[in-house]
Structures are given as structure tokens and as C-alpha cells.
N, C-alpha and C positions, 0 to 999 in steps of 0.2 A: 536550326541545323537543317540544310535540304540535304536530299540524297536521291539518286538516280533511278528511274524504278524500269527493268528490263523485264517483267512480269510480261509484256505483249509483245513478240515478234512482229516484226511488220512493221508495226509504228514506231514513233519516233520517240525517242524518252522522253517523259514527262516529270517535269518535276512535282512530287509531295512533301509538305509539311508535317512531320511528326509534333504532335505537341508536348510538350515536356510540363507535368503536372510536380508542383511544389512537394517536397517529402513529407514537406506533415500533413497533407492529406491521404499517406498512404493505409494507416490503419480505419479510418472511415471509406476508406474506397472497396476495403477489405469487407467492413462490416454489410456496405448495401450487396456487393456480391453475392455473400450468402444469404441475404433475405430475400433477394430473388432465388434463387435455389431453392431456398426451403418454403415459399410458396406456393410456387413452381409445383413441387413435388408432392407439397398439404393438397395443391387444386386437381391433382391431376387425381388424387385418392379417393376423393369425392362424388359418389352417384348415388342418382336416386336409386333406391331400393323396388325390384321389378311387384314384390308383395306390397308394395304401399298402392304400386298403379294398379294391379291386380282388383286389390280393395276398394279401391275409389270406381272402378267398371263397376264393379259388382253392388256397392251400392246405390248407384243410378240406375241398373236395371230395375232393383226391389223397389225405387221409387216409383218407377216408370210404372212396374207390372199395379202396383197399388193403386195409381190414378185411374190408369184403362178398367179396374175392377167394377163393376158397376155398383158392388154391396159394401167395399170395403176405402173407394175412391173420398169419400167426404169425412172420414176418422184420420185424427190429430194420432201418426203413431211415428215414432222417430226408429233411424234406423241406425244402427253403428256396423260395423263389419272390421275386422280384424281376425286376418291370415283366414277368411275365407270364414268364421263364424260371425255368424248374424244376431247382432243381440236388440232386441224389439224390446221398445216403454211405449206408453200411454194409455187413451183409451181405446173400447172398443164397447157397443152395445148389446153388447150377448155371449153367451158361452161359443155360439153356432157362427160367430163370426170369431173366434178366438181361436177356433180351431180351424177355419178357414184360411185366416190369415195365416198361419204354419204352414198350411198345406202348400200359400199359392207361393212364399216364400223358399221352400224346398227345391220347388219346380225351375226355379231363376240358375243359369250357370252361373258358376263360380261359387254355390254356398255350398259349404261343405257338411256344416251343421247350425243348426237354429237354439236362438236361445229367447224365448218368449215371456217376457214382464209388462207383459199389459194388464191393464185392471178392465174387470167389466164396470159399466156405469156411465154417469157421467161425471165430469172434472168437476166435483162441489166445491171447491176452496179456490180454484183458479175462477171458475163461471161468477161466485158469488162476490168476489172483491173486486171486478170495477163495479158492478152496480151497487154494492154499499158505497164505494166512495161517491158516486156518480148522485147516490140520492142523499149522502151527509154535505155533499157543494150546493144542493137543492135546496134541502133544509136551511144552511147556513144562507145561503141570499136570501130565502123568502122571510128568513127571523125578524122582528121588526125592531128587536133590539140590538142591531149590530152595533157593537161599539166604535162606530169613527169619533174622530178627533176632535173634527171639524167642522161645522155648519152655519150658512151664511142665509141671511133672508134681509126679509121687511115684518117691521111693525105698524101699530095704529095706536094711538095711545089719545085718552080723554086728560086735561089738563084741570088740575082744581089748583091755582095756585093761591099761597098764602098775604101776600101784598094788599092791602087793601084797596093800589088803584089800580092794579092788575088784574085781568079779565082772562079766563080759561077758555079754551075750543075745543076742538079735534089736531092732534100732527100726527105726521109720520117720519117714520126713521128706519136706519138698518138694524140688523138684530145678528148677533155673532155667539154665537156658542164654541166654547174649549171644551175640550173632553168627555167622558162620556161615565155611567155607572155612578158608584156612591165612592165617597171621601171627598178629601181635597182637591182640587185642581183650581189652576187660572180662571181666570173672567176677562172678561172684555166688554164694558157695554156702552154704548153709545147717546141712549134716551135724550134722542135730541124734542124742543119741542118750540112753541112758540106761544107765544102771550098777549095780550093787545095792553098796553100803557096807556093808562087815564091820567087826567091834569086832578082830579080828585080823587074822593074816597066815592062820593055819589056818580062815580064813572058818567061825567055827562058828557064829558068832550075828550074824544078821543084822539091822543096825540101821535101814537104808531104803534106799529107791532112790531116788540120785540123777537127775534131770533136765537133761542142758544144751542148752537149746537159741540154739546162737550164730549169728548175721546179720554172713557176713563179705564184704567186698569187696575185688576184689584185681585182679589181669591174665594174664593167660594166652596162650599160645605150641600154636598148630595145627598141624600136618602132615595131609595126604591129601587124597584126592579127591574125587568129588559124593558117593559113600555113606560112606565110611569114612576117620574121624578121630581125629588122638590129641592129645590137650593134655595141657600142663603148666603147673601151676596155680600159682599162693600168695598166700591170700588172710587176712585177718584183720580182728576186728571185734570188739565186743560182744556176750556170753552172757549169757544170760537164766537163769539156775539155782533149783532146786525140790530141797526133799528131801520125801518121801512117807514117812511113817512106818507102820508098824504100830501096829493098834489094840493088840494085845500087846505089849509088850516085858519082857524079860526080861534080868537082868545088872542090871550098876549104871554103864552108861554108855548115853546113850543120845543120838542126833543129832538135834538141836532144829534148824536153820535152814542151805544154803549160800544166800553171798553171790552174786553177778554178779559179773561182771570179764570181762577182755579175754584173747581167744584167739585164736591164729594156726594155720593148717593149711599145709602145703606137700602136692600130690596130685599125681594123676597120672588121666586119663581116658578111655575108649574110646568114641568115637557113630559110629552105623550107624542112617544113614537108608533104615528101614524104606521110606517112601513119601512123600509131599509132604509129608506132615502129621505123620508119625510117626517119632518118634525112640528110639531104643533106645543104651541106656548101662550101661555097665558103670566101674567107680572103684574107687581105697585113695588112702587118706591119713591121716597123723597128726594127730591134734589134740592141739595143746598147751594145757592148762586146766590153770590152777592155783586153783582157789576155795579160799576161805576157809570153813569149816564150823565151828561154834560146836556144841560136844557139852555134855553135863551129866556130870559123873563126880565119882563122892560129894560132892555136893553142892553141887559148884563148877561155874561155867561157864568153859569154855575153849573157845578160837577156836584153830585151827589150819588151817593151807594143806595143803588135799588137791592130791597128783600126781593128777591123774583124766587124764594125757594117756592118748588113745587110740588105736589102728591102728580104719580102718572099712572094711569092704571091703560095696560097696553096687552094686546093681543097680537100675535103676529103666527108669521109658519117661517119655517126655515128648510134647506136642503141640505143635506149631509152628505160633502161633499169623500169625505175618507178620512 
């Protein structure tokens, strides 16, 4: 619907568009109305209070005057102010500074009256707990029995094995410790080691050194306390086996390939915690391996189960990682 609008002499009418809004919008139209209104009129009721700004002067001055004091500038003393009373906590080191501070607090505009809770002394229960905590964190890292979880190293171990054409050395291997303390917990050992394979018992001619290196998992049983521990072990798993030949060989039998297969160790172990991080071990235990080794001998291949079980007695250190 247009209509005419003669609101300005002079000019020329102009036409406006009135909008015509649907009827059932009019009780919602009604409702925003008055929430402007009665907003309006909540905002307009609204101010700050002149005794709030009053107080907040007044306690920046008593700040202010405490810092410039040369005797009273370096004490921890809090200030509150409310309708112009001053209520004082903290400390202070003396009576002569307790009555000081009154004094210089009077003297500040805007206090009307003083209200004084300080203690003389100093703060014993606030000053003394961070340095207990500070020196129970000290304590705790330098303990050498911290209980981590987890520590990872190297071993050395001497080999005596049971075989009678098998020859013992020196190996080495990694060395893994689970958990920590007395009871129960996992195991993980690895006691890899290696052997030399003789074509006899009178070990004259040596055909290769065998390699076993097995990943067993098992449980274990602790005794002792934050440094020094002893477990008992038995754990078992899968051997990974290698034979290493000589570029020479001589005889007419010679060891072409051992097989893999599954090994079990029962042991026995000693840890002394060096320091937080550092773990020092001492071990024996038997390894029971029986591989399968495929030799050549005049001209035939045969497969036979080598005893390769061995005694290992090994010393290692490990890190403790967490």
C-alpha cells in the first residue's frame, strides 16, 4: 500500500512504503518491546558506588606511603580498606615497627580509622614450606632407590656350555630390567650368546660358531631394599640362530645352516642401585637350546639337534630410564 507523504513543504511528494507485518507476530513484537524497556531502565539504575572509588584511592595511597618508608618498605603487610577503615595482616619485625606502621597509616587521607592484625616475627609456616618441599625433591632425586620401571643396558657374559663339541668364550648382549622393589613383576631377558661347533668331542677341527640370540619373556620374584636386590627368574621364548663359517674348512664334514627354535632359561640375579639412574647387575642361568643344525658329510646332508644348552654367568650395568 503507498501513500503520499506531505511531511516537507517545498518538495515534491515522495512516495513511502509502509510495511505490513503478519498478525501473529504481534504478541512477540510486544514481548521484545518491553525487554528493551525494562533493560533500558535496569542500565540506566546502575553505577558505580562513589565509596567503592573512594576506597580503592585510599588504598593505593597506604601502598604507595609503605613502599617510600624506608623501615617499613620491605615487610609483606596486606591492606584492605572499607568505607574508609583500614584493616592491616601480616608481618612485621618488631613491636616499634607495629606501632609505626599505625602511625604512618593514619597520616594517609581518606582513613578514617585503622584496624591493625599483624603479627610480629617472621612468617614460620609460610618461609618453611617451600624449602621442605624444595629439599624432599632433592632428597627424592638423589635416593638411589628410586623405583622406575624400566632400565635398558648391555651385558658381558662367560659361556660354559654343556655339549661336548661345543666350546665356551666371552659374548655380549642387551640387558632389560621390568620393574622395580620386591614381589612379583615381568621379566625380559635376552642372554644372547655364542659358541664355537666342533666336528668332535676332542674339539680338533673347528667347524663354526654358532650364534643364539633368544627374546624370552617370563616373571620374576624380588627380595631387598632401595639399593640392593635379588630375583629369581624363568623365562622363555624364541631364538633367533646363525652359524658363521670359516673361509677354510678342512675335514669332510662341514656345518652349513642352524635352525631357530624355542628356548627356556631358569636364572638367578643380583641389582644394586648405583644411583638414581644407574643400575649395576650381576647373573647365571641355564639356557636350554636345542637347534637343529644341517652339516654336509661325505656328500650327504643331515640335519641333527644340537644340545647347545648353556650355563651364562654375566655382568652388566644398565640405565633407568623411568
Amino acid at each position: 500500500m503507498a501513500i503520499l507523504d506531505h511531511r516537507y513543504p517545498g518538495r515534491s511528494p515522495r512516495r513511502t512504503r509502509r510495511v505490513a507485518y503478519p498478525e501473529w507476530t504481534r504478541p512477540f513484537r510486544l514481548c521484545a518491546f518491553l525487554s528493551v524497556v525494562l533493560c533500558a531502565g535496569v542500565g540506566c539504575r546502575v553505577a558505580v558506588s562513589p565509596r567503592l572509588i573512594e576506597d580503592a584511592q585510599t588504598s593505593v595511597r597506604i601502598r604507595t606511603a609503605l613502599v617510600n618508608d624506608p623501615q617499613l618498605g620491605i615487610r609483606g603487610v596486606e591492606v584492605d580498606v572499607t568505607a574508609g577503615v583500614a584493616h592491616l595482616t601480616g608481618w612485621v619485625g618488631s613491636v616499634e615497627e607495629a606501632q609505626r606502621l599505625v602511625s604512618l597509616v593514619r597520616t594517609v587521607p581518606g582513613v578514617m580509622a585503622v584496624r591493625s592484625d599483624v603479627q610480629v616475627g617472621e612468617p614460620i609456616a609460610a618461609a618453611s614450606v617451600p624449602r621442605q618441599r624444595h629439599r624432599t625433591r632433592t632428597e627424592e632425586l638423589d635416593r638411589p632407590g628410586d623405583p622406575r620401571l624400566l632400565a635398558v643396558g648391555g651385558t658381558v657374559s662367560t659361556t660354559v656350555p654343556s655339549g661336548t663339541n661345543l666350546g665356551g668364550g666371552m659374548s655380549a648382549g642387551p640387558l632389560v630390567r621390568l620393574g622395580s622393589g620386591t614381589g612379583l613383576s615381568p621379566a625380559i631377558a635376552f642372554n644372547w650368546f655364542a659358541v664355537d661347533l666342533f666336528s668332535g668331542a676332542n674339539q680338533s677341527e673347528r667347524l663354526a660358531r654358532m650364534s643364539v640370540k633368544p627374546v624370552m619373556g617370563g616373571a620374576a620374584y624380588s627380595w631387598g631394599n632401595e639399593r640392593l636386590s635379588f630375583d629369581v627368574s624363568v623365562v622363555g621364548g624364541f631364538s633367533f640362530n646363525r652359524l658363521d663359517t670359516p673361509d677354510l674348512v678342512a675335514g669332510k664334514v662341514l656345518a652349513l645352516r642352524a635352525d631357530s627354535g624355542w628356548v627356556w632359561r631358569p636364572g638367578v640375579s643380583l641389582w644394586y642401585d648405583a644411583s638414581t639412574h644407574i643400575a649395576l647387575n650381576v647373573s647365571a642361568g641355564y639356557v636350554v637350546a636345542r637347534p637343529s643344525v644341517t652339516f654336509l658329510q661325505d656328500g650327504r646332508i643331515e640335519k641333527r639337534d644340537q644340545r647347545a644348552d648353556t650355563l651364562l654367568v654375566s655382568a652388566g650395568v644398565a640405565y633407568k630410564l623411568f
